[in-house]
N, C-alpha and C positions, 0 to 999 in steps of 0.2 A: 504494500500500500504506500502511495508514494506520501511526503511530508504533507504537502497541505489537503491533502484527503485525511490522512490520519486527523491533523491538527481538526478540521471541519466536525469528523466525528466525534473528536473527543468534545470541542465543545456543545455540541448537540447534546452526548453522556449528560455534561454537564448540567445544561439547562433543564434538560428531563431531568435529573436526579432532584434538583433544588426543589423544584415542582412536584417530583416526587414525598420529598423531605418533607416539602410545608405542607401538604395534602395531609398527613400523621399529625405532624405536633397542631394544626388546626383543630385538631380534636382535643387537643392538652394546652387548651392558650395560658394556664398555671403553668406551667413546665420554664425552667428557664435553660438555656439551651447553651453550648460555646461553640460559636461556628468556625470552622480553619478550614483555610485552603491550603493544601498542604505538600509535599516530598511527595510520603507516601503515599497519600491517596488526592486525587484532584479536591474533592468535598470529604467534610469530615465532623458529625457534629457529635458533638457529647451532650446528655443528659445525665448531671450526676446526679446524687444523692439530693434530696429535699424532698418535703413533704407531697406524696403521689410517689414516689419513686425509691424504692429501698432498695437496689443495684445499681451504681452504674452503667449505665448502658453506652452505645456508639452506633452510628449509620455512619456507612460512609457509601464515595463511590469510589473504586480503585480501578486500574487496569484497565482503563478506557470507559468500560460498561460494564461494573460487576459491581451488582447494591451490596454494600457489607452488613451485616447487625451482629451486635456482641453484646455477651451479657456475661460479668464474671469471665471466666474463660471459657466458656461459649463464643465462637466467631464461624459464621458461616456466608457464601457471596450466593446472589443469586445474579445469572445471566443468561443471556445480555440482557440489559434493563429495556431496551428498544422491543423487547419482545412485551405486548400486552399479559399474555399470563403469568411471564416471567413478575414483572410489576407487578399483578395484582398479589401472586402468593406470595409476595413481600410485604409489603403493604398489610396483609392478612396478618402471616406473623407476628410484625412487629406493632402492630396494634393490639393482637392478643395477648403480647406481652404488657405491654404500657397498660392493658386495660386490668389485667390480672387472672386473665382467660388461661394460656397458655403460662408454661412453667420451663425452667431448665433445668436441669439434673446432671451434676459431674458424675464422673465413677471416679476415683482416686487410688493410688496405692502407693505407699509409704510416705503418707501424708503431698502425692503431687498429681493432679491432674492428670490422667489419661485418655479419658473420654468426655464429653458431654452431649447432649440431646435438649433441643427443644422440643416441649411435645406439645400436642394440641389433645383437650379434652374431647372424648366420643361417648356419651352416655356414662358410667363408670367405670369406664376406662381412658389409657392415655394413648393416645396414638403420636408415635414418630413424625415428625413435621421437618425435622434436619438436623444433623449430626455433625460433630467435631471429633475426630480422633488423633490425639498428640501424643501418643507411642503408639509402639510394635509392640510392646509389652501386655496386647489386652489376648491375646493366647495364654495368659498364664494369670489363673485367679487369686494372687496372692494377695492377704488381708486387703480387700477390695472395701474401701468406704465410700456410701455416697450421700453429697449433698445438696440441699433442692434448691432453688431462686426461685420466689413468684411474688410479682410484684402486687400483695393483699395486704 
């Protein structure tokens, strides 16, 4: 892809993603937010800790067109953001988070992150909605603890 095609798309990423971004926290106008445009990622907001919100959380877009959300050490992208369903079940996500719908869940072993899951409520049960895996180490169930995030 030649440079100003790239540059083109990435700020199109960008302008969807902003759009994206303020389409969620319009629903949390309490929420106070730290916006950066950033190395890492083109957009990058935080919402930390304050009343409504007992995680830190982060959106961001990185990689030209990949919506980020994280929560704790929960981080997962969803792309391309250009794609309509791709946005919507972000969007989804990270509103069932903020609203206290959806949960995240580490698995940990010797006291350090291995895995985590967001999951989305189905009746009572939880269903898998996207996952983070930070070792190779989840073949082997040693003293495995887990702990939950939900924003209630």
């Amino acid at each position: 892809m030649s440079s100003s095609r790239r540059d083109k798309r990435e700020a199109e990423c960008t302008s969807l993603a902003i759009e994206i971004f303020d389409a969620i926290l319009a629903e949390f106008p309490t929420f106070r937010v730290e916006r950066e445009f950033g190395d890492f990622t083109s957009v990058e907001i935080r919402i930390p800790v304050q009343p409504g919100i007992k995680f830190n959380c982060t959106l961001a877009l990185s990689n030209v067109d990949e919506l980020g959300f994280g929560v704790e050490q929960f981080w997962d992208n969803w792309f391309p953001c250009t794609d309509q369903r791709v946005t919507d079940a972000y969007m989804k996500a990270v509103r069932g988070y903020l609203r206290g719908e959806f949960k995240v869940v580490e698995y940990c072993r010797r006291g350090r992150c291995v895995r985590a899951e967001l999951l989305e409520p189905i009746g009572a049960t939880w269903k898998r909605v996207s996952s983070y895996d930070l070792s190779l180490f989840l073949a082997f169930p040693l003293n495995e603890s887990v702990r939950e995030f939900r924003n209630v």
